[in-house]
N, C-alpha and C positions, 0 to 999 in steps of 0.2 A: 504494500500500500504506500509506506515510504518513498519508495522506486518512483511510481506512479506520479506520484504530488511532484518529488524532483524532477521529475522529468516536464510533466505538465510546465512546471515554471519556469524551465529552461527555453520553453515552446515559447510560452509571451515572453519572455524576453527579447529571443532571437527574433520574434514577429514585431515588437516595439522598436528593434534596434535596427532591422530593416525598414521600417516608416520613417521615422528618424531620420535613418541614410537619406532616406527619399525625398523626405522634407526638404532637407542639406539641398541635394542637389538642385532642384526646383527653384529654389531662391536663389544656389548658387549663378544657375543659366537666366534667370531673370535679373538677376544683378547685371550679369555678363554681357547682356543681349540690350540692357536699358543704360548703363550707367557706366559703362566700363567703355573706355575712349573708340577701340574697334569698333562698339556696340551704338556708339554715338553717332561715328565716321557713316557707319552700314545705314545707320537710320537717314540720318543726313542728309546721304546720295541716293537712297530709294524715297525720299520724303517721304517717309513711313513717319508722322506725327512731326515734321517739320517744315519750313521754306526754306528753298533753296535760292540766292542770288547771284549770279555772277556780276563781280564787282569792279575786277578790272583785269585787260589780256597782259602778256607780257612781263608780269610780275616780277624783279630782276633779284637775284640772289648773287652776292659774293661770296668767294671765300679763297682759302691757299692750302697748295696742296705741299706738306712738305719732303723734302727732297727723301728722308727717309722712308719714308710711307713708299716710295717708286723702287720697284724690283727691276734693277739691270739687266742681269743675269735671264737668260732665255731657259722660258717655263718656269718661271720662280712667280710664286703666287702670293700674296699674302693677302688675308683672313682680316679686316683689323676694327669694324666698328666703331670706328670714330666719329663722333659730334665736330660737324666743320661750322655752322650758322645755323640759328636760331631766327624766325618772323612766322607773325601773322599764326602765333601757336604751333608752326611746325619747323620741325626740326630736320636739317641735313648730312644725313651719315655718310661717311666713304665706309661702303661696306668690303669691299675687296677692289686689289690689283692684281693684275696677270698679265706679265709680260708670256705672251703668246710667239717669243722667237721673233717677227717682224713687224710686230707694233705691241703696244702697253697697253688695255683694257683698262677703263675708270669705270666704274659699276659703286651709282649713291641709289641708297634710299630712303625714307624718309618715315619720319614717325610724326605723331601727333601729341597735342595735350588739349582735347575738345572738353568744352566745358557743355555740362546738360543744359544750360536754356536757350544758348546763344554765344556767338562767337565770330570768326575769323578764322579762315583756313588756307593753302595754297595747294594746289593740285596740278600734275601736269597736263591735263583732259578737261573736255568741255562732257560736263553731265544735261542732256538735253532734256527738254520737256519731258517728250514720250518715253524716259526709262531708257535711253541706250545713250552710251559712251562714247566720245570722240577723241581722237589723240593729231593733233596737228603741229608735232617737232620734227623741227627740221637740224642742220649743219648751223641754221643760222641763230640760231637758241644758245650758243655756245662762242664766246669771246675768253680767248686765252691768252696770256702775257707774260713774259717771266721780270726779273725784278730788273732788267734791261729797258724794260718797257717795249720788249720785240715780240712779235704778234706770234702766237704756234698755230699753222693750221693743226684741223681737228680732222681728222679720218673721218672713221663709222663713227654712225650714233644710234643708239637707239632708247625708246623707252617701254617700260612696262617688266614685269606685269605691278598692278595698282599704279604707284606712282614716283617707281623707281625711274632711274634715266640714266647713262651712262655714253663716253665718248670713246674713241682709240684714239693715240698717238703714235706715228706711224715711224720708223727705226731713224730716217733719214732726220728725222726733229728731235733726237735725244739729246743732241747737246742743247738745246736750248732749255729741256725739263732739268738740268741734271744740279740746278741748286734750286728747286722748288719751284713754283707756279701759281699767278692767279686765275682763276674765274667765274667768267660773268656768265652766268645760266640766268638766261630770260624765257624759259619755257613755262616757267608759270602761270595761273590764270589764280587770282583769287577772289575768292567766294567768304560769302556772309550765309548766316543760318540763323533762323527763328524757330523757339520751339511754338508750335500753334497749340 
């Protein structure tokens, strides 16, 4: 009979302590999905419970890239997440470099700090009316200089996916990277949001 009773209460337990779990989790994804900056981002661009504005094209970002952060050495990659500029709540990472043997690869991208009722953001895409995406960067998004003040052409570019974007530097322009570099990214668009 003992047995029985012990065991019965082992039952509600593990049955209270899975609702529990479940509680957890349920708040956790409604946290996650309302409140949590992704969760804001997602609402944001599907104006799922907000207004979306487009505020101004061209939005221009600086920054410098320094000499260390550039792999010489062919197929030498580096990993490095670094915060290069801060505007408009977002933030510009250099997420990796890879020298690819005949050109350098720049690969940024970008985080947020979206606040829930209203804000300021920068994007490199136009979010349309009707729910679909536009992305219109081109070579000319990108003004590079080193501390000469001599202009680097910029190779490939590309952007995506969200609202990464990145350039190449092509072998024959290395000596002009090889003590650092500024620039100018004007692929931006930035946008305002209301929560309704």
């Amino acid at each position: 009979m003992k047995f029985l009773q012990l065991s019965e209460r082992k039952g509600k337990l593990t049955l209270l302590l899975i609702l529990l779990g479940c509680c957890v989790l349920v708040v956790y994804l409604f946290y996650f999905k309302t409140y949590s900056t992704k969760g804001i981002l997602d609402n944001v661009t599907e104006r799922d419970g907000y207004t979306l504005k487009l505020i101004k094209n061209n939005e221009t970002v600086d920054f410098y890239i320094k000499p260390e952060w550039i792999p010489f050495a062919s197929n030498e990659e580096k990993k490095l997440g670094i915060a290069l500029a801060s505007k408009n709540n977002t933030t510009i990472i250099l997420d990796e470099v890879w020298n690819r043997g005949s050109d350098i690869h720049f690969n940024f991208d970008t985080i947020y700090d979206m606040k829930y009722d209203a804000g300021t953001f920068l994007y490199n895409g136009i979010f349309n009316e009707d729910g679909t995406f536009t992305t219109n960067g081109s070579y000319h998004d990108f003004d590079l200089y080193n501390k000469k003040a001599e202009q680097i052409d910029v190779g490939q570019t590309g952007y995506g996916p969200n609202s990464s974007f990145g350039f190449v530097i092509d072998s024959e322009n290395y000596h002009l990277i090889r003590d650092g570099f500024f620039v100018e990214f004007s692929g931006f668009y930035m946008y305002e949001y209301n929560r309704n």
